[in-house]
GUVO-304456 format. One record per residue: residue in three letters; x, y, z of N, C-alpha, C in turn. Coordinates in steps of 0.001 Angstrom, whole numbers, plus 500000, padded with zeros to 6 digits. Atoms other than C-alpha are relative to their C-alpha. Example, Ala and Ser with C-alpha at 12.3 -4.5 7.8 and 13.67 -1.06 7.14 Angstrom:
<dogus>
ala500890498810500000512300495500507800500900501200500000
ser499180498810499940513670498940507140499230501090500730
</dogus>
This chain:
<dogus>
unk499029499447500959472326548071502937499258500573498803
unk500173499191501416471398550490500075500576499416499004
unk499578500751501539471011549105496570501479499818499313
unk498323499581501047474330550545495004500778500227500720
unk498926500348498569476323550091498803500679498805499190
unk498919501316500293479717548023498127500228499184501330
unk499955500713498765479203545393500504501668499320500566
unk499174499958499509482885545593500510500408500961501329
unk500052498951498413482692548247503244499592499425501212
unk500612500118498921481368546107505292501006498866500825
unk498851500649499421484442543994505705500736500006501525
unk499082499921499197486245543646508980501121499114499994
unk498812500166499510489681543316509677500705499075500821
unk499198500637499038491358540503511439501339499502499504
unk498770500499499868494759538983512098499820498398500164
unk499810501688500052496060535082512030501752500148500600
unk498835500110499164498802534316514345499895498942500435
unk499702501150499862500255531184515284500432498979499041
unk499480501111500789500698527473514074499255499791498992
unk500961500442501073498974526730510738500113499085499495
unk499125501535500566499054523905508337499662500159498642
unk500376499537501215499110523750504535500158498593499006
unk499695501232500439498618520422502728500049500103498690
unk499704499728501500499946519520498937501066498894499404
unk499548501202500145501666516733497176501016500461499079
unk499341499968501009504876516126495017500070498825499363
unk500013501228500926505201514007491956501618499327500095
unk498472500883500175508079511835492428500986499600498463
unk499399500086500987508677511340488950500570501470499342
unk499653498520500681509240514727487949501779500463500883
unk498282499450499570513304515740488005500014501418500738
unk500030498405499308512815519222489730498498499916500673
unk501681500636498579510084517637492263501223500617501302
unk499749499661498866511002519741495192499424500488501280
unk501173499260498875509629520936498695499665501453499691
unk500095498435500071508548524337498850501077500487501598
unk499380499322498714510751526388501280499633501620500306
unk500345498402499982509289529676500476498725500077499512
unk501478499835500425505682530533499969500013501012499046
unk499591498937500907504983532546497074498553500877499647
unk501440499966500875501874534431495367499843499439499083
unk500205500446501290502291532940492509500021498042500097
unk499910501256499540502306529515494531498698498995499038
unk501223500553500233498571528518493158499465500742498585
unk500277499398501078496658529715490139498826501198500355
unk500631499166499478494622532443492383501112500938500372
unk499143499091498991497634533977493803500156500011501364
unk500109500344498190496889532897497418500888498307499991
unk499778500858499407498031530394499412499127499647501598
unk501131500383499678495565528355501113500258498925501451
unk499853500725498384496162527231505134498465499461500985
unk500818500482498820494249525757507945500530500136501867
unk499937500453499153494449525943511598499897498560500448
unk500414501004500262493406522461511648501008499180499423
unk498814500799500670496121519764510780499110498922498877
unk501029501473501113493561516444509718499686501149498856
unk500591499490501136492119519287507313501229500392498645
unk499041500065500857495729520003505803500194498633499433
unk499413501206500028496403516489506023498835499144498851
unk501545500479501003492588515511504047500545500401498394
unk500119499114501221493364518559501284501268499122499306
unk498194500407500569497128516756500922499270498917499266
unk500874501555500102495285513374500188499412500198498477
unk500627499679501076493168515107497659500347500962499022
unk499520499857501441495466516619495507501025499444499416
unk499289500892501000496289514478492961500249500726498699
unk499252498946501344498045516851490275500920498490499312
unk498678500849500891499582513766488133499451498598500712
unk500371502223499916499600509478488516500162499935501600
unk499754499598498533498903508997492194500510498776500073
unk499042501138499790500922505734492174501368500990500364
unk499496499917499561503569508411492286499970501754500754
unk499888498736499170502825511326494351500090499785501275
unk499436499750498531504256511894497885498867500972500557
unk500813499281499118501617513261500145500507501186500933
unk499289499464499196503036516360502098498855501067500890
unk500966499161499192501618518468505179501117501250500604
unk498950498708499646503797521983505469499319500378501719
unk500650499774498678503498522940509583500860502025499710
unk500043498540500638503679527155509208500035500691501140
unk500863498904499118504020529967511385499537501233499627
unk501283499220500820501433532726510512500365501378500994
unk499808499178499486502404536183511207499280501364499196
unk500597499607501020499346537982509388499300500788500427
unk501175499417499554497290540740509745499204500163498768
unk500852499529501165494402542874507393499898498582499376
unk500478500465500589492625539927506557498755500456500047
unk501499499074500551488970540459505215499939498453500910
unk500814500953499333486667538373507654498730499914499310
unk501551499782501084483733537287505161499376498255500364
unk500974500886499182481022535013507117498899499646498224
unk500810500828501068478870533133504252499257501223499378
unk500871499464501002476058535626503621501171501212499611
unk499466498983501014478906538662503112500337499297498697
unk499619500488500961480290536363500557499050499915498898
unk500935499926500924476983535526498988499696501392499221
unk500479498770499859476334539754499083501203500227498061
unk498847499253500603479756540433497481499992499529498486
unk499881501159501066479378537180494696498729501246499047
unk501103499697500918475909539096493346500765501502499736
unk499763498249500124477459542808493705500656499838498616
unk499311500039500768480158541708491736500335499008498632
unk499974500859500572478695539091489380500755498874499716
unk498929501030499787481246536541490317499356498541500068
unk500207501523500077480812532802489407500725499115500722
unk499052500472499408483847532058491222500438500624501104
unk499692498817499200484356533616494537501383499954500055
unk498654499695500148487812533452494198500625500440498959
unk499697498701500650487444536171491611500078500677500567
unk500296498941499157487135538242494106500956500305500931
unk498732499879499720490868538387495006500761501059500096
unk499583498907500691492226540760492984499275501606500686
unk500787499190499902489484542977494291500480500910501439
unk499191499945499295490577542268497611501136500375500347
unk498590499453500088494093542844497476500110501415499670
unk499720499029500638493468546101495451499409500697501032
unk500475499377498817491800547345499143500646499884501262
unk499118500086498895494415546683501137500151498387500610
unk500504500930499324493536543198502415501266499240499617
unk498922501056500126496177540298502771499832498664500381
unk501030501018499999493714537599502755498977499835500457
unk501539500088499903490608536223503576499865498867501426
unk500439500946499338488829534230506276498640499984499508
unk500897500035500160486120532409504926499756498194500759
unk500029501175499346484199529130506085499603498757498349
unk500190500668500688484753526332503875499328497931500357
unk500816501493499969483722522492503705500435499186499073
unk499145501048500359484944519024503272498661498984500061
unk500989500840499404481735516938503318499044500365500666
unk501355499250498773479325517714506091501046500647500936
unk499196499068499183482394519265507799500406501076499591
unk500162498670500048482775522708508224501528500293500767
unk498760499815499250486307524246508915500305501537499440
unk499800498380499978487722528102508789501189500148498497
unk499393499900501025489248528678505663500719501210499739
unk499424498748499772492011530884505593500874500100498193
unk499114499734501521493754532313501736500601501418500412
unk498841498923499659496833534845502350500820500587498676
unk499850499931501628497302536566499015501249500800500358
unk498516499463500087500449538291500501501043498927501066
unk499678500884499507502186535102501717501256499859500837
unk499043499672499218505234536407503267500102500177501508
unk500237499629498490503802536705506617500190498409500215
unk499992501290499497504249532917506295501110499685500365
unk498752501041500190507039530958507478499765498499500221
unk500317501707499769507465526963507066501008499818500618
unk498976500915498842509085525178509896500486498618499923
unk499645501078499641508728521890509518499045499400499061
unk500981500723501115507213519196507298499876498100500002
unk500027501326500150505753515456507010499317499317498982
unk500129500193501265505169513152504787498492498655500138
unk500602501325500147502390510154503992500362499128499296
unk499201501364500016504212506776503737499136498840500586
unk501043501058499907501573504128503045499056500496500613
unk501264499228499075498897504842505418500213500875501487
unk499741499615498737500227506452507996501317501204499502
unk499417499567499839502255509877508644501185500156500903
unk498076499662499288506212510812509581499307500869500873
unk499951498718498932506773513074512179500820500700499379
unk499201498648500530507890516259511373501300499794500202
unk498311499255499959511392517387509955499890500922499823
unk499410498445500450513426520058509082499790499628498472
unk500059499772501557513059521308505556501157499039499084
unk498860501150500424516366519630504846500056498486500171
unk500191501488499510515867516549506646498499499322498687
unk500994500358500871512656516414504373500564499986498745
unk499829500559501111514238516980501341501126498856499746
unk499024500904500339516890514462501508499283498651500190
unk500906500852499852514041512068502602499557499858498754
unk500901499909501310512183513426499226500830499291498914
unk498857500677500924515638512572497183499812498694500249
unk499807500996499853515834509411498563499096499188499262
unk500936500477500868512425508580497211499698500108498157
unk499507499101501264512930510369494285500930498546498856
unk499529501050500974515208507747493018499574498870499606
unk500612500557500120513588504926494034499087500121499428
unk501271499685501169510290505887491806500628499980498823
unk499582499673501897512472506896489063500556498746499233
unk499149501711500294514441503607488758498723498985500108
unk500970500693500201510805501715489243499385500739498559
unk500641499455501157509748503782486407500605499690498709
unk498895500404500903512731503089484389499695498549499425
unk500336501677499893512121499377484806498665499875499191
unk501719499572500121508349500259484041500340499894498552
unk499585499297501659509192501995480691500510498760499687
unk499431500815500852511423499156479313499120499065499724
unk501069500715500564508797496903479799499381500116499196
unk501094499593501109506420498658477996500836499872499209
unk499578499623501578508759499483475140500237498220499502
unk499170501712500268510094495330475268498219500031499317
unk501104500191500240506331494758475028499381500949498788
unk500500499535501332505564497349472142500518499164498579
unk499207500428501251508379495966470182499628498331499843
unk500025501465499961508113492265470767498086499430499782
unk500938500237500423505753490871468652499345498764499841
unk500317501686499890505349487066469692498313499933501040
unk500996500221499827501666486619470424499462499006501021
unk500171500856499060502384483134472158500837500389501123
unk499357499546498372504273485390475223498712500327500643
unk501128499352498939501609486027478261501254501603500621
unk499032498670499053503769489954479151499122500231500703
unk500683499500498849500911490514481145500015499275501348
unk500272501278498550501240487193483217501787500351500539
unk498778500021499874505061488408483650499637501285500955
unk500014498747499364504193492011484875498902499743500842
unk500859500245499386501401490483486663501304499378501450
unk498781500277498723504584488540488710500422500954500533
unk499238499466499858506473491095488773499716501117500806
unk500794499685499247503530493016490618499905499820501147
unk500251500646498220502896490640493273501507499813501128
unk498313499668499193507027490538494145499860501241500477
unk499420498663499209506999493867494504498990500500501078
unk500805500024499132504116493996496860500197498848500946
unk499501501011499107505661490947498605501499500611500861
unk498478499686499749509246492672498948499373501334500755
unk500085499071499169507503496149500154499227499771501280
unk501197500387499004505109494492502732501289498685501272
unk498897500048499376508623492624503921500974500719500792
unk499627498988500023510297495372503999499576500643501284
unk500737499163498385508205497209506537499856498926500877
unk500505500780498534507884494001508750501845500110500572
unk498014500397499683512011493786508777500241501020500800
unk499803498574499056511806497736509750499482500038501104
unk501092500199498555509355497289512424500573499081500650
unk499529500942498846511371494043513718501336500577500987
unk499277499480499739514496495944513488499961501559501029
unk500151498661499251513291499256515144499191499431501091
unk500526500971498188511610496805518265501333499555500505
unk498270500652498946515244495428519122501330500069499146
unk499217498906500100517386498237517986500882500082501156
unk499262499707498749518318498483521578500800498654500268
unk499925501127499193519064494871522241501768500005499777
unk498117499384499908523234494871523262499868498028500796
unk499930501122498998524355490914524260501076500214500209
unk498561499926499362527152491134526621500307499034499876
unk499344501206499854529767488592525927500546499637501153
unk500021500441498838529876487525529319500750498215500450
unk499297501503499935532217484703530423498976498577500274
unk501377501258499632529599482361531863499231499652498643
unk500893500878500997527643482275528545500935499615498833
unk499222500563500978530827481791526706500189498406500220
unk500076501109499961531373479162528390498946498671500283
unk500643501277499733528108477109528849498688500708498870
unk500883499596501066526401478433525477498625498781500073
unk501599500721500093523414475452526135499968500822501282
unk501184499449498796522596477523529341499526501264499588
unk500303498207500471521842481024527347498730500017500503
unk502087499954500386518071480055527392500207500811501916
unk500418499950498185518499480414531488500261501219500151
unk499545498713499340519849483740531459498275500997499918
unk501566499147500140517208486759531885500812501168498717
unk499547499265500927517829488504528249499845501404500308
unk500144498302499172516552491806530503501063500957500030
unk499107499863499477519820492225531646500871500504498678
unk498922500010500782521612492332528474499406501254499152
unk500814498922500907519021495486526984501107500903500425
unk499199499173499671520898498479526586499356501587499143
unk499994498075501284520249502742525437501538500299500038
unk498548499483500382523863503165525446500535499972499049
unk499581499882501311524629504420522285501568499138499698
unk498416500266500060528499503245523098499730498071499710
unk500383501611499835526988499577523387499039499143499164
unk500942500015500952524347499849521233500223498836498968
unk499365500767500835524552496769518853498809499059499646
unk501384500897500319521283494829517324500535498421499444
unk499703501577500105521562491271517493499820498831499109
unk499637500529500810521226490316514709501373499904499235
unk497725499845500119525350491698514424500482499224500669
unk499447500550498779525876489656517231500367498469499908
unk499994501613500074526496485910515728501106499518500259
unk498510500376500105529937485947515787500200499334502194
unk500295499884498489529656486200520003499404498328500739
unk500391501469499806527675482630520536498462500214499053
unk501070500285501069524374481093519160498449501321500635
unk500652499405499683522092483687519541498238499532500102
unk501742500406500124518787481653518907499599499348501815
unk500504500341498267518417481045523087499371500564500070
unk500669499053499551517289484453522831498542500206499610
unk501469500207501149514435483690520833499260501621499518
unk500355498302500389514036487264519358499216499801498630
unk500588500539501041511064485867517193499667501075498830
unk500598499382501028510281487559513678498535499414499827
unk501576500215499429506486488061514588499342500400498421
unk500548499825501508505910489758510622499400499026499292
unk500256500872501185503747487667508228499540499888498776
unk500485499452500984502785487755504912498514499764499626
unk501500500187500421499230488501503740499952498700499116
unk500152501186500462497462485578502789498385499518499652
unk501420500206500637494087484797501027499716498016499850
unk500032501377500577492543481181501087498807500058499577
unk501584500159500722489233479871499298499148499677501505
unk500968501105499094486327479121501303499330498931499374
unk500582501239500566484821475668500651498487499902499465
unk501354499740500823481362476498500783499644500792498820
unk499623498908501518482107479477497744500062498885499061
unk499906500193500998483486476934495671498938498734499917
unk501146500601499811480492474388496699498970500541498946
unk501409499455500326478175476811495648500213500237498609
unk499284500027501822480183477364492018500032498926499501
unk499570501167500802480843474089491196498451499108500037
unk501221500559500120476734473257491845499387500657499052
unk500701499132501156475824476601489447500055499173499034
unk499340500616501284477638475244486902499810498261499563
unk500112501080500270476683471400487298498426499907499574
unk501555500206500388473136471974487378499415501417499041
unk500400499659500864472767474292484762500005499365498520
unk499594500732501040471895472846481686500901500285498473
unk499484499595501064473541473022478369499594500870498813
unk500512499268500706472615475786476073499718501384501106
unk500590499222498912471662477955479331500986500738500211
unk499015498996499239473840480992480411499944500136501068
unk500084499940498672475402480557483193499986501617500963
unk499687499189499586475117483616485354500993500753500454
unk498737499169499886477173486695485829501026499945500986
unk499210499928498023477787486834489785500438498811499675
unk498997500976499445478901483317489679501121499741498930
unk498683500165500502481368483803486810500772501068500692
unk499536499198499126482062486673488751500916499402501373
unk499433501037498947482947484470491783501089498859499180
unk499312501234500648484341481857489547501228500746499568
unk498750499324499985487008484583488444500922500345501317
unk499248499832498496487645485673491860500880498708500366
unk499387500951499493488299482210492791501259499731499105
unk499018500246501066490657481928489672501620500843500561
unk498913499296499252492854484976490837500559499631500900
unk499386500369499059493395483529494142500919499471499329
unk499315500636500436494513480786492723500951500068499419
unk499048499463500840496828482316490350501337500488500728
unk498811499127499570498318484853492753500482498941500872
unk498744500722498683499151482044495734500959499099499539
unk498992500801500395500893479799493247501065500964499715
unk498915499732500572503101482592492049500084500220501556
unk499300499490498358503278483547495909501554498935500184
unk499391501479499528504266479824496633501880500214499102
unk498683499703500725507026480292493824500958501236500259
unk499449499252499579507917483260494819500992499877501717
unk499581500519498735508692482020498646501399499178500050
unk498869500891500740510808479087496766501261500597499999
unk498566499272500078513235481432495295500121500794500938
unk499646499332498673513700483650498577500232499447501070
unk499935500549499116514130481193500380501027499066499904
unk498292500545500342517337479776498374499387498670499515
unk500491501219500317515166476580497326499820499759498648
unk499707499696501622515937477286493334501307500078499859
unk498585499791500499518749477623491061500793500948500259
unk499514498509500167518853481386491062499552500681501670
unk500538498912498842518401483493494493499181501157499796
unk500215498248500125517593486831495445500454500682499461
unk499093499134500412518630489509493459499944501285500666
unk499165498698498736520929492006495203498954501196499730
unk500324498555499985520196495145493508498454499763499615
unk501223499332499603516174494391493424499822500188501785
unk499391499801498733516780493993496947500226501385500829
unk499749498252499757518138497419497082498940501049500074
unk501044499519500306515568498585495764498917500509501080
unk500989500172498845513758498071499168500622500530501347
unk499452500123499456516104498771501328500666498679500702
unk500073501647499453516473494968501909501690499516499556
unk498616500677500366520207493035501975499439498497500174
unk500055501376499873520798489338501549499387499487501260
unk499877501113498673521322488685505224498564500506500660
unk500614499558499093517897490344506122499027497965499073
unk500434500649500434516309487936503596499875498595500262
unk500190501451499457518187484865504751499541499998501109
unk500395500511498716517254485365508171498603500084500420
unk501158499488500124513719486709508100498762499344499188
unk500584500527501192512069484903504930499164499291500156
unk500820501176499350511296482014506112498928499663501220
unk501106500139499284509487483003509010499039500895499428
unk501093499548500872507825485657506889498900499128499233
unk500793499804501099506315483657504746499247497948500683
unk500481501628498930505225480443507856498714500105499953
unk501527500315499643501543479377507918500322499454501226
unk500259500431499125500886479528511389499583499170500547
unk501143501094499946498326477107511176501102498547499910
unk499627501195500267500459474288509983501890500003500872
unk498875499921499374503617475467511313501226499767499139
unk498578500364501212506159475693508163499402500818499428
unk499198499158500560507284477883505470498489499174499196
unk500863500507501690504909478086502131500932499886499078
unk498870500117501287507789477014499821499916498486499788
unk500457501347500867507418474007497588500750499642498760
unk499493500026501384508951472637494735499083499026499395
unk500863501356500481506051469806494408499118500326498989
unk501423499764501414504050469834490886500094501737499642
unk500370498136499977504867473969491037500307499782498003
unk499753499680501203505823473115487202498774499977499186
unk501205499676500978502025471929486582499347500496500346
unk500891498969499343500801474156489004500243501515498856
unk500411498787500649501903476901486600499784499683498468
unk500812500482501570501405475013483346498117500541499862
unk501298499431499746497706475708484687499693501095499857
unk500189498198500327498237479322485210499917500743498339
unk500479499464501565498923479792481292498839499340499480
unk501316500015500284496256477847480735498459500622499784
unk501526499039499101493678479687483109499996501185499050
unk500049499067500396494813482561481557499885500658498131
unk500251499851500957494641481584477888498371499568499166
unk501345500403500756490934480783477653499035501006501281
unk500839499058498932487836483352479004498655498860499481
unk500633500916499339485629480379478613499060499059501046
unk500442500119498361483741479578481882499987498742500592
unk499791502059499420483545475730481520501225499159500107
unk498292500418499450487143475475480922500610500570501259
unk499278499023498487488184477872483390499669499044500759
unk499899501002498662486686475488486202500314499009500063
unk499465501097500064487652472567484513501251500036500126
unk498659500065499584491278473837485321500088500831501265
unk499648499474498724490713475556488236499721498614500825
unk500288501048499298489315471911489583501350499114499506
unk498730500548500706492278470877487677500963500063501157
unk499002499820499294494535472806490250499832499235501310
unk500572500071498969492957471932493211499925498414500394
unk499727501902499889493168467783492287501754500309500023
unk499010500100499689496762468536492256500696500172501231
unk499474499699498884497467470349495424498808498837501027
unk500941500268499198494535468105497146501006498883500754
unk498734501414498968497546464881498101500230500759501076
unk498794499460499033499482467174500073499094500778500848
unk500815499226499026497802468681502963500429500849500248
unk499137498817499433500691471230503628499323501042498900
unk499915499473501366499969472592499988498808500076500146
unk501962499654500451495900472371499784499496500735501025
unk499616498997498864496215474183502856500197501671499669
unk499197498437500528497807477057500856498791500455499369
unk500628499943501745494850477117498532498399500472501116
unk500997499823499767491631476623500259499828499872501915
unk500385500077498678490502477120503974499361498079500359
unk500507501277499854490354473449505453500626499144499727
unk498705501230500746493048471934503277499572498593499138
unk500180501281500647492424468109502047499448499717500606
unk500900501275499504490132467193504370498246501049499061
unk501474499370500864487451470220502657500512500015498660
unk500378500035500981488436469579499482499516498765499604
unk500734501548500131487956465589499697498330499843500582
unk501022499852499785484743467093500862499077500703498957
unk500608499872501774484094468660497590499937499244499231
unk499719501031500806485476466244495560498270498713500184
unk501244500871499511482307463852497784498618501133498838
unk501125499080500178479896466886496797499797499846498806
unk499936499604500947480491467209493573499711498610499275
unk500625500895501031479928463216492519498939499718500280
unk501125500300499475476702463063494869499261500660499300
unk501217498838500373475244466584493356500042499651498346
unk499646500281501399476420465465489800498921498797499736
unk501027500887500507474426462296489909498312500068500594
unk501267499741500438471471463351491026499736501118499217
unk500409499408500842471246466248488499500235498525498766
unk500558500651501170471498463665486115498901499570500198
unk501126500708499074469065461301488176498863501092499143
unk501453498558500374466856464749487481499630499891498685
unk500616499555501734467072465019483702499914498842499530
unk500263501420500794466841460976482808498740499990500494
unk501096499859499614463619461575484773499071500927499064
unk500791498809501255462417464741482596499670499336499076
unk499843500849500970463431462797479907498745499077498857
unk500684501391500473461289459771480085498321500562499391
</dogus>
């Protein structure tokens, strides 16, 4: 090419036809948070609009734009059909050529330039990492149409809707965020205004945290139980009316149904006879963190055999916090289980409930096996010592300390240690490894003394 050649001439021409994909997020909090239904130029701050053949690569770019608080942005992946010609085909070095011709810092100055030559976008090759994918920008976007659209909901994507079906999905969410936000806000403002020093609001919104990560992690096990035996239809069948102890004998096979006309999930079905023959187990359980023994072995020896005046090290206050949190969050768990499980004054409340899509009757029937240690075979709900189990918690949480801290985290741990159901909840091993600490801890204790009456002498 000759010096003062516009290595725009050297452009060729192609077309984009077919399925494309175009990834991009909405903020849920925002009142005029809507899908796109029409592609625009003025969609982006280049004037293009920016597709993939490639779905994971729409689906990556969706991920990674976070325009606003990604607590509330909705992940979305637009599916497109592409009816495009006169694009500029520009392979790396034209691009490099065109960037120096035209002193461009940004090759997506080089738009305008484009467009003003006829062109109606670009194919260039872009990159996500060490991956390499075809990068397509359509600065006259009308050749687009959107068909269909899905969303990211926790870790995992919907299957495509219709534009409509999506936005009434988007509404739906839409409220829910805004009404958690609502809730949000008052806090804060209760907490700007309220000026009592001896309140923990952080140990309140710290609860009020772990519920709502208890109620959405419910939530999806209830949906998942309910969308496994959706189909299930029990025929009231004379024979099991009349010998309701023989249900177990029947083959529940028989009673499955797709007939929308019949259709009826059995958990509607109580009125009919006792439905627990059928054993239609709630398999959901709730996450669950215990200590390991040797961890707090190895903490409760830092700290005995270091001497006085000596700083104890970082990592094991580091660990020594960790272990604190557990502790913290499974007692409010434990309390939390209590009241959901009707074993308090006050219940469930309806409309947080709502909130989730969750009703009473999923709660009463579900709860309790939600929230079963397999291991022991019962419910984590308690009412035993939970008053000085959380007397502790303000404690823990009103001193940063390191020698108190373990002197009440060993605090908690002599309380739950009687009950084996309960020390169970706490540390891997239960009461027989903590009466194995408890051993450790007066053996390793007296010979560090043993050690320093020896120095001593």
């Amino acid at each position: 090419m000759y010096e003062d050649e516009n290595p725009i001439e050297e452009i060729n021409s192609i077309e984009l036809n077919g399925t494309v994909y175009h990834g991009s997020s909405v903020d849920l909090t925002e009142d005029d948070a809507t899908l796109i239904s029409e592609l625009r130029e003025d969609y982006s701050d280049w004037d293009a609009v920016w597709v993939s053949d490639e779905e994971s690569i729409a689906e990556e770019f969706s991920e990674n734009s976070n325009w606003g608080d990604e607590d509330s942005l909705l992940y979305v992946v637009y599916e497109i059909e592409a009816n495009c010609d006169n694009l500029a085909e520009l392979p790396y070095d034209l691009t490099q050529e065109l960037k120096e011709f035209y002193g461009l810092e940004d090759f997506r100055e080089i738009i305008p330039t484009l467009t003003q030559n006829g062109y109606n976008g670009w194919l260039t090759t872009g990159s996500i990492g060490n991956r390499q994918y075809e990068d397509y920008a359509l600065f006259n976007p009308s050749c687009l149409q959107i068909k269909r659209v899905k969303f990211l909901v926790g870790d995992e994507w919907t299957e495509y809707m219709s534009i409509q079906e999506g936005e009434e999905f988007l509404e739906s969410l839409k409220i829910k965020v805004q009404e958690k936000e609502l809730v949000r806000e008052s806090i804060r403002r209760i907490l700007r205004e309220y000026d009592d020093d001896d309140i923990d609001w952080a140990y309140y919104e710290l609860e009020n945290e772990i519920k709502g990560e208890m109620l959405a992690d419910f939530a999806e096990k209830v949906r998942e139980h309910k969308e496994e035996y959706n189909c299930i239809y029990i025929d009231p069948v004379e024979q099991a009316k009349e010998h309701p102890d023989q249900l177990s004998l029947f083959d529940k096979d028989k009673y499955i149904t797709t007939d929308p006309e019949k259709k009826k999930p059995y958990w509607d079905c109580e009125d009919q006879y006792d439905l627990r023959a059928f054993e239609f187990d709630f398999e959901g359980r709730q996450p669950w963190t215990l200590l390991n023994i040797n961890t707090l072995k190895n903490v409760w020896w830092r700290f005995a055999t270091t001497p006085p005046g000596i700083e104890i090290p970082k990592a094991t206050i580091k660990t020594l916090n960790n272990i604190i949190n557990t502790i913290i969050r499974n007692i409010i768990k434990v309390d939390i289980n209590t009241e959901m499980t009707g074993h308090k004054m006050y219940g469930p409340d309806v409309d947080e409930l709502e909130g989730y899509d969750l009703t009473e009757q999923d709660v009463k029937m579900w709860w309790s096996d939600y929230c079963e240690d397999d291991m022991l075979g019962q419910s984590r709900i308690s009412d035993y010592a939970m008053d000085k189990l959380n007397n502790k918690i303000v404690e823990l949480r009103a001193t940063d300390d390191p020698h108190k801290r373990l002197q009440l985290a060993d605090a908690v741990l002599e309380i739950v240690h009687p009950r084996s159901d309960i020390a169970g909840w706490f540390v891997k091993g239960g009461s027989s490894a903590l009466s194995a600490l408890s051993g450790y801890q007066r053996d390793q204790v007296a010979e560090v003394r043993k050690f320093i009456r020896k120095i001593l002498k």
